[in-house]
matplotlib code that plots the C-alpha trace (Angstrom):
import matplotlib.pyplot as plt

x = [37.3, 38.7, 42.0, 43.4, 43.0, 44.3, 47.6, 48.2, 47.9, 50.2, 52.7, 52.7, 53.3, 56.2, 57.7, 57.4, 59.5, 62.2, 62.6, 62.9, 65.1, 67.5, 67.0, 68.4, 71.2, 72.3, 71.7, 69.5, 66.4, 64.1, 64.4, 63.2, 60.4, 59.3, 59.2, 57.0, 54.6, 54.7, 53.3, 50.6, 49.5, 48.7, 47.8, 44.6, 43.9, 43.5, 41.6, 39.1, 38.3, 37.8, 35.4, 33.5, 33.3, 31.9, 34.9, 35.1, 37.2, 40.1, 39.4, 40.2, 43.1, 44.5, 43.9, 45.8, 48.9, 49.1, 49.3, 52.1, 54.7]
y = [-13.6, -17.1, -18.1, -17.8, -14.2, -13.8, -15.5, -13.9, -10.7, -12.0, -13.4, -10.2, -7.7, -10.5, -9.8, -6.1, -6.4, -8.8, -6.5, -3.2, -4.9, -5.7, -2.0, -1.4, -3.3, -2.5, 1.2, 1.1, 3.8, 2.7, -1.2, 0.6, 2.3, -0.7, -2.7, -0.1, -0.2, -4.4, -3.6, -0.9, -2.8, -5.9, -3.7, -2.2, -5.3, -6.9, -3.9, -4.2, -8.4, -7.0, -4.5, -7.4, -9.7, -6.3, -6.1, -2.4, -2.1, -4.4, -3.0, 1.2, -0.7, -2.1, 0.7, 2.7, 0.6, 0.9, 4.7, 4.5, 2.9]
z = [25.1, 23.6, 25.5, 21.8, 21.5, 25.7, 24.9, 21.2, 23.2, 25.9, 23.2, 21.5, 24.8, 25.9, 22.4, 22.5, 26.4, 25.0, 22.1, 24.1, 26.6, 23.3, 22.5, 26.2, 25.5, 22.6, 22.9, 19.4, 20.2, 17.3, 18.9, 22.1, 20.6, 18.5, 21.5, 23.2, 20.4, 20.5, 23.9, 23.7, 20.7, 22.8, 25.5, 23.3, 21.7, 25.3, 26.1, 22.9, 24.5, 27.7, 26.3, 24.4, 27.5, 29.6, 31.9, 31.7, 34.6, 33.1, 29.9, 31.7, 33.3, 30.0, 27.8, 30.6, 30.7, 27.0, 27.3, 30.1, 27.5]

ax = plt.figure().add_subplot(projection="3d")
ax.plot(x, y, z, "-o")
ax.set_aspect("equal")
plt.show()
């Protein structure tokens, strides 16, 4: 996996925390669930490179965070 596709998955599981913490705060349910999605998204797609570089074990471990959201 390229560094580029690491911290584009990063970026976007960071984005999907900020914007369910604003969801927190401001009591706004569909921010919440957004955000959630921002981070399972990221989750999978980090899943997929691990996958591709044969790190099943981070990919199993990925793929299960993104369920736990």
């Amino acid at each position: 996996m390229g560094i580029g596709d690491k911290i584009s998955n990063l970026v976007q599981q960071g984005k999907g925390k900020a914007q369910e913490a604003a969801g927190n705060a401001t009591d706004n349910p569909d921010q919440v669930a957004e955000g959630k999605a921002n981070q399972s998204g990221g989750e999978m797609k980090q899943a997929g490179e691990n996958i591709k570089d044969g790190d099943l074990k981070g990919a199993a471990s990925d793929a299960k965070d993104a369920f736990d959201h």
